[in-house]
C-alpha positions in Angstrom: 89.4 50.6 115.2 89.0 49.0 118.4 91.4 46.4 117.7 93.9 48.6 116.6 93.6 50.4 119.8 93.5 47.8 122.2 94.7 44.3 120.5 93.4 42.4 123.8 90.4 44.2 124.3 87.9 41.6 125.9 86.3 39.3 123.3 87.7 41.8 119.8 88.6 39.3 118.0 84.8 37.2 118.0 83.1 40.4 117.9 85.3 41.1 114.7 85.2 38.0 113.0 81.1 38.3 113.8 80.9 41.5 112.1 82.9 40.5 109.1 80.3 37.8 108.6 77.5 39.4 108.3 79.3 41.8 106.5 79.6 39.3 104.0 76.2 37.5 104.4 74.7 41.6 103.8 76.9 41.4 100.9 75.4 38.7 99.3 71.9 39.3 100.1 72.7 42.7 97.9 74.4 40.4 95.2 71.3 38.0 95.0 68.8 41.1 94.6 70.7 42.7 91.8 70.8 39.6 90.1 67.4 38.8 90.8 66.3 43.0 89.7 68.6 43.8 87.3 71.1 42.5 83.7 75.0 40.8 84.0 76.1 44.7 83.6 74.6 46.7 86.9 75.6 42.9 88.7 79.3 43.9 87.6 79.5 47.4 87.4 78.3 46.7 92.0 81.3 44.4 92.1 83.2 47.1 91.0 82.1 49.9 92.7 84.5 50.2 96.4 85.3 52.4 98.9 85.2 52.7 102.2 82.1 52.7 104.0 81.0 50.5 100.9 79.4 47.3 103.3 77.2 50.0 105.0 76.1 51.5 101.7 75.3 48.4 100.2 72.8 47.0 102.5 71.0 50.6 102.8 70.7 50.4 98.7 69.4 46.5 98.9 66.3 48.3 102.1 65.0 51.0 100.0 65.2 49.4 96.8 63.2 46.5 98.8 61.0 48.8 100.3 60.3 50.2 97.1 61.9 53.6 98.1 63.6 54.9 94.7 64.0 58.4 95.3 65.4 57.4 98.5 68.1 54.8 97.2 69.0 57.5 94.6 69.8 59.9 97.0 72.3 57.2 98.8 73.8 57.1 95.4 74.5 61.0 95.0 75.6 60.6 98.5 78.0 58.0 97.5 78.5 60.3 94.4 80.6 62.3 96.8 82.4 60.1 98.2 84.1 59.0 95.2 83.3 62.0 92.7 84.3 61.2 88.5 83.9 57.4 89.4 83.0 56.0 86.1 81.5 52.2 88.0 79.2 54.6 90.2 77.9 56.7 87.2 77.1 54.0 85.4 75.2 52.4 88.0 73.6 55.2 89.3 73.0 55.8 85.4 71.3 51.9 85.4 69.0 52.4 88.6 67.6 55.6 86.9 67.0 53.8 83.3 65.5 51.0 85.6 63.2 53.6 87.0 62.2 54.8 84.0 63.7 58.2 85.0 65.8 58.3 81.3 66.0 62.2 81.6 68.3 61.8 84.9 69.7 58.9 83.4 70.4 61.2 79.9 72.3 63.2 82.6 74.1 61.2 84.6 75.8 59.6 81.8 76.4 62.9 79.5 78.5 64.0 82.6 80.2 60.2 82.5 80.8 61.1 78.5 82.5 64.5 79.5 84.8 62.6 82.1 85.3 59.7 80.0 84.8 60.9 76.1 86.0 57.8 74.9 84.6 55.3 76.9 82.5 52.4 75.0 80.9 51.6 78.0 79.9 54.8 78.6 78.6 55.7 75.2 76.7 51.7 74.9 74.8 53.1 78.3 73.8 56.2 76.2 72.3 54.5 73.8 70.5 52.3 76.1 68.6 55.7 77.1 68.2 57.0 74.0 67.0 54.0 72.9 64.2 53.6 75.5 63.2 57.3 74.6 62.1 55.9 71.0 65.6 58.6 69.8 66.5 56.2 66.9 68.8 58.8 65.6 70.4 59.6 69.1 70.5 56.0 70.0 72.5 54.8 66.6 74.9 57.7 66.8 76.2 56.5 70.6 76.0 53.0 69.4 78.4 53.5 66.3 80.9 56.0 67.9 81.2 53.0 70.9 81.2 49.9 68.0 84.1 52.4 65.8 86.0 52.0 69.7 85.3 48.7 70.5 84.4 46.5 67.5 84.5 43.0 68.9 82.4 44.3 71.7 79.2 41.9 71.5 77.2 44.0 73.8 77.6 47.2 71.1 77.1 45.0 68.5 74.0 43.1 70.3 72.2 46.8 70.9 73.2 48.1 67.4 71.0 45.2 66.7 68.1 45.8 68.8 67.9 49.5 67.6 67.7 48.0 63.8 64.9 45.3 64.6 63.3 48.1 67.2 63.7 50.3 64.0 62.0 47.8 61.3 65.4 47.3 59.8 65.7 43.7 60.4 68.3 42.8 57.6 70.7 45.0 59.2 70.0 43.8 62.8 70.4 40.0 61.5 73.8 41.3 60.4 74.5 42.6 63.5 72.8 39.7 65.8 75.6 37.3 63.6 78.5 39.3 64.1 77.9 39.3 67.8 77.3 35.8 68.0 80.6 34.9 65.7 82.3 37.4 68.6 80.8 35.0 71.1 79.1 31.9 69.9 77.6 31.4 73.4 75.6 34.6 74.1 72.4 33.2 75.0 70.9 36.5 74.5 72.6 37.4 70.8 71.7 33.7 69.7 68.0 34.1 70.7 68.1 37.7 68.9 69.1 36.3 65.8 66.4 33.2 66.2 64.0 35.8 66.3 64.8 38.4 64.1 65.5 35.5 61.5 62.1 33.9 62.3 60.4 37.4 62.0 61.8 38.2 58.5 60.5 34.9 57.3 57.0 35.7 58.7 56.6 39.2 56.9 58.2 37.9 54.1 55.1 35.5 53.6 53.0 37.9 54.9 53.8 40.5 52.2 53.5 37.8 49.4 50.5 37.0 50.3 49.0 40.5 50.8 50.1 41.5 47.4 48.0 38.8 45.7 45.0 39.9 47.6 45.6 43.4 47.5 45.8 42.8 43.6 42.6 40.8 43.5 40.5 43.5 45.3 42.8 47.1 45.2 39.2 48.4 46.6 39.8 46.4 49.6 42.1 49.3 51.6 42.0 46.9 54.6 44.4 45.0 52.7 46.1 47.3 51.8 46.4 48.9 55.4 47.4 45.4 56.4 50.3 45.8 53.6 51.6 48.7 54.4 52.2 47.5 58.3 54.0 44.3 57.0 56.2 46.4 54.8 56.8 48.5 57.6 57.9 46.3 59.9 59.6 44.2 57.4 61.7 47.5 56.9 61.0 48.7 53.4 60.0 52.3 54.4 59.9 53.5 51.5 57.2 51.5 49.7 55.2 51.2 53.0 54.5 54.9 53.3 53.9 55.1 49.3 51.3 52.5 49.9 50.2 54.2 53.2 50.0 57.6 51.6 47.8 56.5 48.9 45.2 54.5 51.1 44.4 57.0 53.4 44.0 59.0 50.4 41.3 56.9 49.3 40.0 56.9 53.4 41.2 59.8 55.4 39.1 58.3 58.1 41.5 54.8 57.6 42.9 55.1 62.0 45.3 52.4 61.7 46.9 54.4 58.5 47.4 56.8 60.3 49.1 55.0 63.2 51.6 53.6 60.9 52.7 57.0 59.3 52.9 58.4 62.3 55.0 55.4 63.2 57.4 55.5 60.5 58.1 59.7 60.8 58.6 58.7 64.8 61.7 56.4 63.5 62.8 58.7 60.7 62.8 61.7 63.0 60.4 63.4 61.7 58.6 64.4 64.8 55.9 67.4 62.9 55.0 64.7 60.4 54.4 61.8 63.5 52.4 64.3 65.5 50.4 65.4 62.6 49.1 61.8 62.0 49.1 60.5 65.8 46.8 63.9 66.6 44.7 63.0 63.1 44.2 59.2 64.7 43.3 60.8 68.0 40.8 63.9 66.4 39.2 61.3 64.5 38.7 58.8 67.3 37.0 61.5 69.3 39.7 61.4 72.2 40.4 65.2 72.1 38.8 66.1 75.5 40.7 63.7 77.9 44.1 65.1 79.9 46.5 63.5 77.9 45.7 65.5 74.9 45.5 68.5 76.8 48.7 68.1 78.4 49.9 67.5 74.6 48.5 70.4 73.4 50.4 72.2 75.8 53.9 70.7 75.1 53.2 71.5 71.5 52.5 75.3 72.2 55.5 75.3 73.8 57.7 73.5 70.6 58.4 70.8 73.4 58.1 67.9 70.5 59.2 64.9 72.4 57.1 65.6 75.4 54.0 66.1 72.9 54.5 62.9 71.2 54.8 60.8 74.2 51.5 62.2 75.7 50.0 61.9 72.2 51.0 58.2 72.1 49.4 57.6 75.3 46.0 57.7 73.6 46.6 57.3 69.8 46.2 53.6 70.6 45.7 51.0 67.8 44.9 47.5 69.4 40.7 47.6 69.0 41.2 49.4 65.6 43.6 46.8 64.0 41.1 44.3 65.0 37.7 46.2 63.8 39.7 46.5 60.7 40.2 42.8 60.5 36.8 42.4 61.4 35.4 44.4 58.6 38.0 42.5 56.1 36.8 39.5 56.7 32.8 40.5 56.4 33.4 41.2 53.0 35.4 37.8 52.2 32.6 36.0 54.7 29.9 37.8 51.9 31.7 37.1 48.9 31.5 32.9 50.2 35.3 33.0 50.7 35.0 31.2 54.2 38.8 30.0 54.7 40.1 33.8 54.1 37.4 35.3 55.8 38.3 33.3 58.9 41.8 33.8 58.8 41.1 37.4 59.0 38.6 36.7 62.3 41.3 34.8 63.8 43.6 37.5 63.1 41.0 39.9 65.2 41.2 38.0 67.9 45.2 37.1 68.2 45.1 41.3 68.3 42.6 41.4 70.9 41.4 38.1 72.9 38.5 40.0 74.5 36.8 41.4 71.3 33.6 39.0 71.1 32.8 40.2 67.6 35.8 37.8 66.3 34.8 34.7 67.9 31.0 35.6 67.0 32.5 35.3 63.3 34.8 32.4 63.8 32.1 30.4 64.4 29.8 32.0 61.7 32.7 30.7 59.6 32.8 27.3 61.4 29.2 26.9 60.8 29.6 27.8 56.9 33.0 25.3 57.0 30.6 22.7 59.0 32.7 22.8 62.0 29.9 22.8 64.6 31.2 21.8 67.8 33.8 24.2 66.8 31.5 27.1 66.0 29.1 26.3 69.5 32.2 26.8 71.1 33.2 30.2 69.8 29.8 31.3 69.9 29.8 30.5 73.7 33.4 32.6 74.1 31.7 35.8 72.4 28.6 35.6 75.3 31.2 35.3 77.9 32.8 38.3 76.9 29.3 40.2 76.5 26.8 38.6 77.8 24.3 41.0 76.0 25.2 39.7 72.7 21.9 39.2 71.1 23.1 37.7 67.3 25.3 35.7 69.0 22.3 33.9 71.2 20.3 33.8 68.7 22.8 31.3 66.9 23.5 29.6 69.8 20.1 29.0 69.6 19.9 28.3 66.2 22.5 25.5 66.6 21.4 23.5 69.8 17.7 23.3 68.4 18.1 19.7 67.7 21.1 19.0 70.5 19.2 20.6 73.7 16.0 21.7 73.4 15.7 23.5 76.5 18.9 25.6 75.8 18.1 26.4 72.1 15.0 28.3 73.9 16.8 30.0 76.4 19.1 31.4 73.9 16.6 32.5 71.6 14.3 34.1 74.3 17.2 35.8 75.4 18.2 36.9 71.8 14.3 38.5 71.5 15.0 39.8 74.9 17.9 41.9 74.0 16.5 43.1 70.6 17.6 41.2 67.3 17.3 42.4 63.9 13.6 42.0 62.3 14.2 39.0 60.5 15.9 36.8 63.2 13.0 37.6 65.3 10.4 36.3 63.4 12.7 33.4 62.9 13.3 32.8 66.7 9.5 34.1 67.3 8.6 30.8 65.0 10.8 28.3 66.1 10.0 29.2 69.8 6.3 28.1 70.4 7.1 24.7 68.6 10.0 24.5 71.3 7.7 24.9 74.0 5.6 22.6 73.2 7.7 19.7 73.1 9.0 20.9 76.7 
């Protein structure tokens, strides 16, 4: 403005070409952070978004998002909102920020009001999906996802989120369908190729997985672990029908079965069924004791006021499966360890602790395996994991006792002491009590 005013004003035209470069050099610092914070879409959807005023905006939007100031970086964007109001580049990143966020009920809303503006917009309606799609709205999610593809079918983006909703979904065969077509669209997507690697390498793992559960469930149909363990692999392999026959009928053999319960309520949650996915989420949660913490409350409270959705997600928040997927695992392989099947046994131990790497019990029975396999270097090892994780282990001192009696005297009698110490069943006392004095003596 100054220029334009006074052409020769007194050093204008360094103070200009000053400004313009670090115009610039703000520019790019914003560019670098988006890439660096966010996917290829929000990076173009900012190099699309102008007007005037737009250098200023942008370096405010790089501080607060810096300064870890959200709310305040989303009110720069409803003030640029007026600025240029019905831009579809400014709703869609404002729409980005929010999912980013995790603020999907603003986002929900920004880009409904994109949807009105623009009805027909792929873009627009893939974005939507996004949302839905992070909400765990499978239904919601799919319908955006086709109405966008029926627009824009080479679109590999579409096609690429179709997919991720199949294989979020269980539905794998379809989302290996989908993974393809997108890479035949474009054979160098980096992330469709390494979405069809996976997907492809997944359905090969449950497919041996469900093979081989069937021939143990068949061997030992009194063994629900296994067939709890079926049920999950046909799940996720994406037979839904047979997994929630199979599911139905264990936990009618154990109501008190938690992980049965997490996988029902699992597979209503995709279906839609949200009455029938509360119903055995709460079950998981009543049964594991859980009912007087503020997350139930706050679902019990959702739920008396039909606010479905909001109940689940609270719900979830405590019907959690990790440690009960690898007790069950645990117990499984106790009753292979009993019946002298040592290799299945420990397969189901290792199992435990690929679930949960902090659960001592499974390394305390790895190495009870190990010892039965005669892996005892192996089996000292484990045994020495499971007293890291609890050092008041007392079974698992007295067989680290046990086994260093003829490598190290002095530790074999630390071990066992300590194993008395803590309190060990009767009979491995008197065993320690008996070996101990003879240790002593040879000190």
């Amino acid at each position: 403005m100054v220029q334009n005013l006074d052409p020769n004003f007194s050093n204008i035209a360094f103070i200009l070409e000053a400004a313009l470069k670090k115009a610039e050099e703000v520019a790019g610092k914003l560019e670098a952070f988006i890439e660096e914070e966010f996917d290829q879409q929000v990076i173009e959807l900012s190099q699309e978004l102008k007007y005037d005023g737009t250098r200023g905006f942008a370096q405010e939007m790089e501080h607060l998002l810096r300064q870890g100031l959200p709310e305040a970086a989303l009110e720069k964007l409803r003030q640029a909102d007026a600025i240029v109001p019905e831009s579809k580049p400014l709703l869609l990143l404002a729409a980005s920020i929010q999912r980013r966020l995790g603020r999907f009920g603003e986002a929900e809303q920004t880009l409904l009001r994109a949807r009105a503006l623009y009805p027909r917009d792929p873009e627009v309606l893939n974005n939507l999906g996004n949302v839905y799609l992070a909400r765990n709205l499978f239904p919601l999610a799919e319908e955006q996802f086709k109405e966008a593809r029926a627009i824009d079918p080479e679109n590999e983006h579409i096609l690429n989120n179709l997919g991720a909703l199949k294989m979020q979904s269980y539905n794998l065969d379809d989302a290996q369908e989908l993974f393809q077509d997108a890479v035949k669209r474009n054979p160098k997507s980096r992330v469709a190729l390494r979405n069809l690697e996976n997907v492809k390498a997944r359905i090969q793992l449950l497919d041996e997985e469900i093979t081989r559960f069937r021939k143990e469930f068949y061997a030992h149909p009194t063994f629900l672990d296994i067939g709890l363990a079926l049920g999950k692999a046909l799940l996720f392999r994406g037979f839904h029908h047979e997994a929630r026959s199979l599911l139905t009928e264990v936990l009618d053999k154990s109501p008190n079965l938690i992980g049965a319960h997490f996988f029902m309520g699992t597979l209503f949650e995709l279906e839609g069924s949200l009455d029938r996915s509360i119903f055995h989420f709460r079950e998981m949660v009543v049964r594991k004791k859980q009912i007087d913490c503020p997350e139930f409350k706050a679902f019990e409270s959702f739920l008396k006021e039909d606010y479905q959705e909001e109940a689940l997600n609270e719900l979830k928040k405590i019907a959690v499966l990790e440690l009960d997927m690898a007790a069950s695992h645990i117990n499984l392989g106790i009753r292979y360890f009993e019946g002298a099947l040592w290799n299945e046994a420990l397969r189901h131990f290792q199992e435990a602790e690929v679930i949960n790497a902090k659960y001592p019990d499974a390394y305390y029975w790895i190495a009870m395996c190990k010892l039965q396999l005669g892996k005892k270097a192996a089996a000292e090892k484990d045994l020495l994991a499971a007293i890291q994780i609890n050092p008041r282990y007392a079974d698992a001192h007295f067989q680290l006792g046990m086994l260093l009696q003829k490598k190290s005297v002095k530790k074999a009698a630390q071990h066992l002491q300590q194993a008395l110490d803590l309190g060990i069943r009767p009979t491995f006392a008197a065993l320690a009590k008996k070996i101990l004095p003879a240790k002593d003596s040879k000190k």
